[in-house]
N, C-alpha and C positions, 0 to 999 in steps of 0.2 A: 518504437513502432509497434503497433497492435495489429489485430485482426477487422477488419471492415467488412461491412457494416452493420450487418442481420447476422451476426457473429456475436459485434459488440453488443446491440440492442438485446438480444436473447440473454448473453450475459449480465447487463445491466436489469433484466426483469426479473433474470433470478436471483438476485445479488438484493435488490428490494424487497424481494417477498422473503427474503432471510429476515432481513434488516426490520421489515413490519412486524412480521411474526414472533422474531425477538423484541421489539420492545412494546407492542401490544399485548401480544399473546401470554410472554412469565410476566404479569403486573407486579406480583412478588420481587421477584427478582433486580438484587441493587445493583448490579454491572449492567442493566439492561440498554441505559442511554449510552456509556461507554462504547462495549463492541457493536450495539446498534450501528452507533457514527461511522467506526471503524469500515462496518460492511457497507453501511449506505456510500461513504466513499469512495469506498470501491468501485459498487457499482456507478456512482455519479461520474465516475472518469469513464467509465466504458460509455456513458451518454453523450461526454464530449467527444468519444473518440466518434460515436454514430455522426453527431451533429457533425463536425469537419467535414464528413463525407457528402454530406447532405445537405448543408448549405454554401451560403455563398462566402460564409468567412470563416476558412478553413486556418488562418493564423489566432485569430481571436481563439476558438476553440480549444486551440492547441493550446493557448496561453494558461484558459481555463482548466484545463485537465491537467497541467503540470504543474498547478497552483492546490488542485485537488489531493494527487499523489503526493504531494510535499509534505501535507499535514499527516502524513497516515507512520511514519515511523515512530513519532512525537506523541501521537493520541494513543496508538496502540501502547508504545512503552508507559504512559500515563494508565491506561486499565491494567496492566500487571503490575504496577506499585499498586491501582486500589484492589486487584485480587490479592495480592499476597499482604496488601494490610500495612505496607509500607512508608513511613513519612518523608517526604521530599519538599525539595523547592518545585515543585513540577511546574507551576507558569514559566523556568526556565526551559524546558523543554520548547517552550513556542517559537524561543527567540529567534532561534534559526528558520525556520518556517517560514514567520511572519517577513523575514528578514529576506525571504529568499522572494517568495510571492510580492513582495513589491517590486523588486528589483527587476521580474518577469514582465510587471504592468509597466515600469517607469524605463529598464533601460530600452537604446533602441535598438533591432534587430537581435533582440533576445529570442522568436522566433523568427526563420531569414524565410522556410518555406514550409507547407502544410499538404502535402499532396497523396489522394488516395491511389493507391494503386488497384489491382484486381486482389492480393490478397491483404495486403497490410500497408501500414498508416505509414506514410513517410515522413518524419518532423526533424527538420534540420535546424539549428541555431547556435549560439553560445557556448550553450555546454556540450553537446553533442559534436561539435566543432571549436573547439576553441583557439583563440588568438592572441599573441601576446603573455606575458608574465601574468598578467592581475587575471585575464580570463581563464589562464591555469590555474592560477590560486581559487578562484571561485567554484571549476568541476572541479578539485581535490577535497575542499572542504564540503562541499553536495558531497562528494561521494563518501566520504567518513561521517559524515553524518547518515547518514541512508544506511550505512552497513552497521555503523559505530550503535547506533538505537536498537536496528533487528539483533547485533550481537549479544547487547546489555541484557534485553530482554530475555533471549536463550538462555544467559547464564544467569540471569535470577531464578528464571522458571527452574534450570536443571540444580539449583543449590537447595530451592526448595522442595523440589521431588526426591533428593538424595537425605532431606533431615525430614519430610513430612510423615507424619506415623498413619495418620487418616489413609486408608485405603481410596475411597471415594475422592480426596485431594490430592494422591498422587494419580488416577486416571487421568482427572482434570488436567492437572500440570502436564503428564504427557500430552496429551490430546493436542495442547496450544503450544507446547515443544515441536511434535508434529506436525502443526500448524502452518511454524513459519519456516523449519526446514525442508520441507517437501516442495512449494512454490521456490524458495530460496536457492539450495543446493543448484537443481537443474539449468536456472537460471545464470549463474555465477560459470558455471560450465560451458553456458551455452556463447554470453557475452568473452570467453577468453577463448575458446575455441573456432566458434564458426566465423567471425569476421577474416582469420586466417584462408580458411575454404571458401571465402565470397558466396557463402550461407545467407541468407534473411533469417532474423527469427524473432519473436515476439517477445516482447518486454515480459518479464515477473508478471505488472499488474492488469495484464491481459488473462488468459487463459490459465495461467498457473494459477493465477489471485482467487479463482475459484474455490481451488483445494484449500487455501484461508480462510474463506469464509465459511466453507460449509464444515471444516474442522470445528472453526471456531462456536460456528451456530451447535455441535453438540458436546463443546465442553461446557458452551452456557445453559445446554437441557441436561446435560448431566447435573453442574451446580445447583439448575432451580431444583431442580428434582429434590438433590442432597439438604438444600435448605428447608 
């Protein structure tokens, strides 16, 4: 669940002019399509989360924006192998993604309801509800995959700030350490605690996903700078 609606839009405007500014603005700069995507995704889920609110197909939406956020663990860990210069299979990183966004389009009642409230987005479905064995096995592997990517990525970034000599690349490396623990951490606290206190509270890539992007937007003015 997010925040609605002129919440989300505000955040999706800023979340853009990151996303422009980073890949018009450093033209120098070779991570610029990378975290560009990253941020523009962002913001592009905060668009589906307005549109829900605002039109009349408040399921399609949902379907949209969960198809959005799916890609963002997979892309992101894909710009910290090309920051740190690292060779991988990375089109295996899609598999899961691509694998899960169909499944969102094709099976049925993968989202069951989409309803706005006065402050946050309510999306009920599948994962979020699940039923049976195989619908467990499906949130279990979402969810190691979501955490299993933002972990990998931590611990490349914190292995490379621990041997990096460059002062200016270990700022960098903290910065996007930073990045994704600060949205993260709260998060993780927030999903294991307050469902206990019949709390509400907003997903990560809501209003934390901010402190992401605009981390993110100045370890990439730090790097162009640096290059």
């Amino acid at each position: 669940m997010c925040f609605t609606p002129l919440i989300s839009l505000s955040t999706a405007i800023v979340e853009f002019l990151l996303a422009g500014i980073l890949v018009f603005g450093f033209k120098r700069y070779w991570l610029r399509y990378f975290w560009g995507t990253v941020i523009f995704l962002l913001g592009f889920y905060q668009l589906t989360e307005y549109f829900l609110c605002t039109t009349q197909q408040p399921v399609l939406w949902a379907q949209i924006g969960f198809i959005s956020y799916t890609f963002l663990p997979a892309l992101a860990l894909h710009s910290v192998y090309r920051f740190l210069r690292k060779k991988a299979q990375v089109h295996l990183f899609y598999v899961l993604p691509v694998a899960y966004s169909l499944y969102a389009l094709m099976a049925e009642g993968f989202v069951q309801s989409a309803t706005c409230e006065k402050v946050f987005v309510d999306v009920t479905g599948i994962l979020s509800q699940p039923q049976g064995l195989l619908q467990y096995a499906i949130f279990f592997i979402y969810g190691a995959y979501y955490i299993g990517f933002i972990l990998a990525g931590c611990l490349l970034l914190g292995f490379a700030y621990r041997h990096e000599r460059s002062r200016k690349r270990k700022q960098i490396e903290l910065i996007e350490i930073l990045a994704v623990i600060l949205p993260t951490v709260p998060f993780f606290i927030l999903i294991i605690l307050f469902p206990f206190l019949g709390v509400m509270y907003p997903s990560v890539l809501c209003q934390f996903a901010i402190v992401f992007a605009v981390l993110v937007f100045v370890g990439c003015y730090i790097d162009n700078r640096r290059s």
